[in-house]
C-alpha positions as YAML, in Angstrom:
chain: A
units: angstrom
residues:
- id: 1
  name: UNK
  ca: [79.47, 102.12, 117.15]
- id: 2
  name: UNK
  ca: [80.55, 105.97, 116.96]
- id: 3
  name: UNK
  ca: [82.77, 107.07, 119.56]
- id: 4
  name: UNK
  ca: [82.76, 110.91, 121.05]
- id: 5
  name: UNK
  ca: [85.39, 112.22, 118.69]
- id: 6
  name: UNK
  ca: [83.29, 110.87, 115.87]
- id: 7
  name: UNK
  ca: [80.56, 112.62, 116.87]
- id: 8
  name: UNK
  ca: [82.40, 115.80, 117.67]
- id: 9
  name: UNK
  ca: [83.60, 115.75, 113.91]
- id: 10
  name: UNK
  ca: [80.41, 115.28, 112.85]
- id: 11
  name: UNK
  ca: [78.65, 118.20, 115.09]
- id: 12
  name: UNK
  ca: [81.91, 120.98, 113.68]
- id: 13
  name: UNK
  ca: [81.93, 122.24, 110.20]
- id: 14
  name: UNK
  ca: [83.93, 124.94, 108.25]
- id: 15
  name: UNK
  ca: [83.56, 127.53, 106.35]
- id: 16
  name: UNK
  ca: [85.19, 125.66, 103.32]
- id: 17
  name: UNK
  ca: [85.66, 121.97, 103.20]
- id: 18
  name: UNK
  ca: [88.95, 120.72, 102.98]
- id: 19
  name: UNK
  ca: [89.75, 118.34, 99.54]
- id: 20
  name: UNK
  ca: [90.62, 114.74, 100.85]
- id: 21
  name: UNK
  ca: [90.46, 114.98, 104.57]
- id: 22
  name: UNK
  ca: [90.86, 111.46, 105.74]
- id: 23
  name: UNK
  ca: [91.25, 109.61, 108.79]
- id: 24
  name: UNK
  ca: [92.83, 106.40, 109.11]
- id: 25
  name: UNK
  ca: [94.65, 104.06, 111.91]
- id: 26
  name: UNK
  ca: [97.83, 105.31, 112.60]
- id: 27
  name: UNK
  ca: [98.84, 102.09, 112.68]
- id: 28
  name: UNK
  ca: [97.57, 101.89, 108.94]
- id: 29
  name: UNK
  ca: [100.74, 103.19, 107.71]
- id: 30
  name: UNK
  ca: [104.63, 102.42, 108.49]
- id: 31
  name: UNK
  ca: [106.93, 105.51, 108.13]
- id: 32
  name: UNK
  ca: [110.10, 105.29, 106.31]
- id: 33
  name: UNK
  ca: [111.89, 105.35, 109.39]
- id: 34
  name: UNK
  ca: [110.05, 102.32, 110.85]
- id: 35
  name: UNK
  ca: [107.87, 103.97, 112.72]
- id: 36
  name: UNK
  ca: [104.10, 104.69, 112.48]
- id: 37
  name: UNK
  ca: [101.65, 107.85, 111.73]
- id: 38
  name: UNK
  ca: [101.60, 107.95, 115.64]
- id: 39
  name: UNK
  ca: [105.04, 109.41, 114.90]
- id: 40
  name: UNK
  ca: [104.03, 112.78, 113.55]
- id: 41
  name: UNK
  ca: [103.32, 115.90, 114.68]
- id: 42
  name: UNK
  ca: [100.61, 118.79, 113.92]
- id: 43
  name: UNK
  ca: [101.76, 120.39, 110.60]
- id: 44
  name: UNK
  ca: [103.69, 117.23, 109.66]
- id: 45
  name: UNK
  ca: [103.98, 117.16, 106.19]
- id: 46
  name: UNK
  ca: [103.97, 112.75, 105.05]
- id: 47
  name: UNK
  ca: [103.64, 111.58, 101.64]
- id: 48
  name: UNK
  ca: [101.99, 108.43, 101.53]
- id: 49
  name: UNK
  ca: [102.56, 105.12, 98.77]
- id: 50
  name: UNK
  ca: [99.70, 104.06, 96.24]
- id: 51
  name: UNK
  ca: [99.38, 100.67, 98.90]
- id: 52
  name: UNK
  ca: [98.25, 103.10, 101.74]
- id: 53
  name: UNK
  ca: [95.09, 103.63, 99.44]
- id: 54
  name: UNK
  ca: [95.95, 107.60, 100.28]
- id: 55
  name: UNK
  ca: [98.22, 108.12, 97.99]
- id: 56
  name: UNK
  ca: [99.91, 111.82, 97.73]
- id: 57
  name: UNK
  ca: [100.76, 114.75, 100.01]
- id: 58
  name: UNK
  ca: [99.11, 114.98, 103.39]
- id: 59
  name: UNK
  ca: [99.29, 117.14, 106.30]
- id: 60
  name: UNK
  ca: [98.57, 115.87, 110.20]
- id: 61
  name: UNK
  ca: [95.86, 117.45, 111.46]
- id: 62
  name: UNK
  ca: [94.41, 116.05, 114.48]
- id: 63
  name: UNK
  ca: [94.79, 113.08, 116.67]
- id: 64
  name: UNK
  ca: [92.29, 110.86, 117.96]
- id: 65
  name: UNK
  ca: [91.46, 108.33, 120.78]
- id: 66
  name: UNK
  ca: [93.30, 108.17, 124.29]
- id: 67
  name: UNK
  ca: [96.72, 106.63, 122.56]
- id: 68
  name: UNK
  ca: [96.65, 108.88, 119.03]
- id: 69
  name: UNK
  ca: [94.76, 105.88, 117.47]
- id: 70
  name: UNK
  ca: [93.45, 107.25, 114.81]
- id: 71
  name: UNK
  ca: [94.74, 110.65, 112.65]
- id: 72
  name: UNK
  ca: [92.91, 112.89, 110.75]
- id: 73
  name: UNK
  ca: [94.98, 114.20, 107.50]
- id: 74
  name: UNK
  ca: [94.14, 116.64, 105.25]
- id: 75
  name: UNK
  ca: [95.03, 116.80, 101.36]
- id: 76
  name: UNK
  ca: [97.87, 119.23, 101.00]
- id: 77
  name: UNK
  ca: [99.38, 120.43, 97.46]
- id: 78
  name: UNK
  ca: [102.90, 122.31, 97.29]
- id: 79
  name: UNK
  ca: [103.44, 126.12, 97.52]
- id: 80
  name: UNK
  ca: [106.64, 128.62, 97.40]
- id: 81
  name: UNK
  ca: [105.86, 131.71, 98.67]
- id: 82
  name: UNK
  ca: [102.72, 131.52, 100.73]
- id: 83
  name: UNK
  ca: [103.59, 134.26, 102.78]
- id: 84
  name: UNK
  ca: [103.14, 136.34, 99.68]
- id: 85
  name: UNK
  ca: [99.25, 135.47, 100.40]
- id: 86
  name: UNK
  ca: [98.39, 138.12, 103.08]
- id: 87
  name: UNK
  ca: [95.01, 135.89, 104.09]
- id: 88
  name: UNK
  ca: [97.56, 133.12, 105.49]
- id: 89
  name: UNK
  ca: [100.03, 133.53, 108.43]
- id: 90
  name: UNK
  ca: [102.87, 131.35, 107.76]
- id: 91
  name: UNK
  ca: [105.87, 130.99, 109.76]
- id: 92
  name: UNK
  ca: [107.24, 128.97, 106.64]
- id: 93
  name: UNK
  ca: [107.53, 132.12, 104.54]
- id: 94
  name: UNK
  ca: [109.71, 131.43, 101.04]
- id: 95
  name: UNK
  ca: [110.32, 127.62, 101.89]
- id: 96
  name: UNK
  ca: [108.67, 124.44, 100.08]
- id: 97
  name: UNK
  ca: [106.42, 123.02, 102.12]
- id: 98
  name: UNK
  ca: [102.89, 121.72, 102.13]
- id: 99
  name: UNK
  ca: [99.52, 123.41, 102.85]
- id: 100
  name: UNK
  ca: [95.95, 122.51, 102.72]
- id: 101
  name: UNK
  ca: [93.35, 123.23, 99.85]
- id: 102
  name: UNK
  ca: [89.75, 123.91, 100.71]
- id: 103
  name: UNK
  ca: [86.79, 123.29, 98.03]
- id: 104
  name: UNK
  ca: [87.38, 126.43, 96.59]
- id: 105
  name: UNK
  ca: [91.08, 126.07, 95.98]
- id: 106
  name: UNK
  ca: [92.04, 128.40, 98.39]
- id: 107
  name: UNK
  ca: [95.43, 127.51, 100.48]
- id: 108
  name: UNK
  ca: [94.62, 126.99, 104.12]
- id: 109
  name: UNK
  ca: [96.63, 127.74, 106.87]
- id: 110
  name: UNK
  ca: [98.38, 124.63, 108.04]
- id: 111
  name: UNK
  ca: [97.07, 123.21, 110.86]
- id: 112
  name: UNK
  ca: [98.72, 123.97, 114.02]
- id: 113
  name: UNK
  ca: [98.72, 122.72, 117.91]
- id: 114
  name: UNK
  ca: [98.95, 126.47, 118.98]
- id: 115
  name: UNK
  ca: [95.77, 128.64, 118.58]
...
């Protein structure tokens, strides 16, 4: 059985596929701080164990079903200076932090819940 979101991913498609976009439960996964993925918000960076069976750097990227059942993440890798790269608007400029890679290695702009 698909759902409407499901099929709404389906139907959308980018320009350049993201590496490792997942979505799992939020439930899937406990936070250090007890809590679950529900926890996060849009840009949250979350490293996940080798049990979660997604291990490494993720970033939130969109919730899912009435109660933020389900969480898409997208594989992220770590940058210094991405407001060096004049093709990404970054209001992280000269910090550590994560961003998402597309197919072409190209650092994404992080995902965001304002347009």
């Amino acid at each position: 059985m698909t759902t409407n979101w499901e099929e709404s991913m389906k139907s959308k498609s980018n320009a350049a596929p993201l590496i490792g976009a997942v979505t799992i439960e939020t439930s899937s996964v406990e936070l250090d701080n007890g809590e679950n993925l529900r926890d996060l918000a849009i840009g949250d960076s979350v490293e996940l164990r080798p049990d979660t069976g997604h291990e490494g750097l993720w970033i939130a990227a969109k919730f899912h079903g009435q109660h933020q059942d389900w969480i898409t993440l997208q594989y992220a890798e770590q940058v210094q200076e991405c407001g060096s790269d004049p093709k990404i608007a970054c209001r992280f400029n000269g910090t550590w932090h994560a961003h998402p890679f597309d197919l072409d290695g190209n650092i994404r702009p992080r995902p965001t819940t304002t347009p």
